[in-house]
N, C-alpha and C positions, 0 to 999 in steps of 0.2 A: 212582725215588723214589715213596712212596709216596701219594696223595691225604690231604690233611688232610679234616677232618670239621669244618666250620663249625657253633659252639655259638651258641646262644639269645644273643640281642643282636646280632648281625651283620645289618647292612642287607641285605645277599644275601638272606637269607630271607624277607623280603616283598615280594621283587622277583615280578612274572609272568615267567616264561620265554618267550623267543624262538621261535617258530614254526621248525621247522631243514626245509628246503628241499637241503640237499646229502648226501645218503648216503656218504658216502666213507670210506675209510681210517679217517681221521683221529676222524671218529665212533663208528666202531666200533673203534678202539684205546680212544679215552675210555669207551668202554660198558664194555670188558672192565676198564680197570683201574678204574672203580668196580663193577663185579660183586668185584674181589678187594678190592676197600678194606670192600663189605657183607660178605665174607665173615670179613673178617680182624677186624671189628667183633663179630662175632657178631649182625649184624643178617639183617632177613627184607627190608628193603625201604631204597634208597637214592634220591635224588633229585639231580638237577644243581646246585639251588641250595647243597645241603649241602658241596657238595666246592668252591661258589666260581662256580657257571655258572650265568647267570639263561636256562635250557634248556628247551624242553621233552620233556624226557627222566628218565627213572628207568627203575631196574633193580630186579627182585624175584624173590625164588627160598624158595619152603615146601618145599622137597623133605626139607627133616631138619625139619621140624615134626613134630609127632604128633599136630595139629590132624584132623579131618574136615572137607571140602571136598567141592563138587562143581565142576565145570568143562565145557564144551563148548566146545574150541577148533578154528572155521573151522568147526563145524557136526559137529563128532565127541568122542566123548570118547578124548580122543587122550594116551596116556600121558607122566605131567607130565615123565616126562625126556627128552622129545622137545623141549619148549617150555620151559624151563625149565634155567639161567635168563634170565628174561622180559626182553628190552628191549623197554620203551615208548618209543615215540618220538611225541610230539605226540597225546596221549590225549584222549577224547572219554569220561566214563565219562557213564551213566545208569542213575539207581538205580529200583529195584521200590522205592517209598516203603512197601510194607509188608511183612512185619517188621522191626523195628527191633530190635536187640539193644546191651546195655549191655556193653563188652570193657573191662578195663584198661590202655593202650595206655603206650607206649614209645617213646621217639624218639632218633637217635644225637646229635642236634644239641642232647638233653637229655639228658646223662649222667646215670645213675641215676633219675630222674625218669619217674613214672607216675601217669597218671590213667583216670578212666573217662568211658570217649565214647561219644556213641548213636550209632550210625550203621545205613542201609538194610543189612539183610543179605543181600541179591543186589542183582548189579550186572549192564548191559552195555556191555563195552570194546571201543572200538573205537579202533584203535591203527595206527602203521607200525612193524615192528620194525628194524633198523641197516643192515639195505639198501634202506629204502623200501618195500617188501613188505605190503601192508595186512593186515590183520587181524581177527576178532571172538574176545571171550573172552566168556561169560557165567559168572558162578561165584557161589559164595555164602560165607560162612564166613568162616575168616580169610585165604582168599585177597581177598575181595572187599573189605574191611575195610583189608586192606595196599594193596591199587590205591587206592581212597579216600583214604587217607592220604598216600601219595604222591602221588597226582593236584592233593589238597588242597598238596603243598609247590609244585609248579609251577605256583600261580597265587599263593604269595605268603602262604596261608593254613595258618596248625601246628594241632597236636592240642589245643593250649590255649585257641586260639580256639571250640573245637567242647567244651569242657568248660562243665559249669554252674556257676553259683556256688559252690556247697557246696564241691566239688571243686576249683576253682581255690583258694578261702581256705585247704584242707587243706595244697598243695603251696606256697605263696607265699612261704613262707621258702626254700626251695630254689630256686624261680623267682631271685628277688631277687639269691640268693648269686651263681646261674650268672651272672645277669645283671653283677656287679660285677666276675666273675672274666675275663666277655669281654671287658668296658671295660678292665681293666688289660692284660689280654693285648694290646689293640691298643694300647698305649701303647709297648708294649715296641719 
């Protein structure tokens, strides 16, 4: 069965995720079927809290973007369908605070719903990916931007919070709607 996709208003998603300590099976079965629950989404980037798991885990794959990216993964630039797609498992990202670039962002846990967010435009990650295995990625673009945002779901923190006023008052009828449509759905 397939993972649901936790919308805006759900207590899950301001939860911080769990530190995960056990590499097993069982984590990497949950990786892959949220890698196919992003994929069957049409999404670039999924997070544990979205599917219900206050984790600290997410999954992200740019490989059908037509975005430009750079990357150096483990100290090579090592071809993205190698690594890709990415389990993070317990992320540590740190951003080059300069440049800063303004994207339109997107989020599955907000159906339809975009706004624009500043974020650092290179990042470095350093991550374990599903069997413990450590890791460094440095990248820039909208790889680094999708880590970001994901990283940002695993401490509890969405794209709306990283939005400025103007921009939040633009979307706030849609906010509002999502928001009333979650409440009734947990009623049901």
């Amino acid at each position: 069965m397939p993972l649901n996709i936790v919308h805006f208003n759900n207590p899950i998603l301001r939860k911080k995720g769990a530190t995960l300590t056990h590499f097993d099976d069982a984590l990497r079965k949950l990786a892959a079927e949220m890698i196919d629950r992003m994929h069957g989404a049409h999404g670039i980037g999924l997070a544990a809290q979205q599917i219900g798991e206050a984790l600290q885990l997410c999954v992200v794959d740019l490989r059908e973007t037509e975005s430009e990216f750079d990357w150096e993964f483990d100290g090579a630039h090592t071809p993205i369908d190698l690594f890709m797609p990415l389990v993070i498992v317990n992320p540590s990202v740190t951003a080059v605070p300069e440049p800063t670039t303004i994207y339109e962002e997107g989020c599955l846990s907000f159906p339809k719903i975009h706004g624009d967010v500043v974020r650092p435009d290179e990042i470095t990650l350093k991550f374990q990916d599903a069997h413990g295995t450590p890791h460094t990625l440095h990248c820039n673009g909208l790889l680094a931007r999708c880590i970001q945002h994901e990283a940002d779901h695993l401490n509890g923190i969405l794209f709306i919070d990283r939005m400025d006023k103007a921009t939040l008052e633009l979307i706030d009828p849609e906010i509002k709607a999502l928001k009333k449509a979650t409440r009734e759905a947990a009623k049901k």
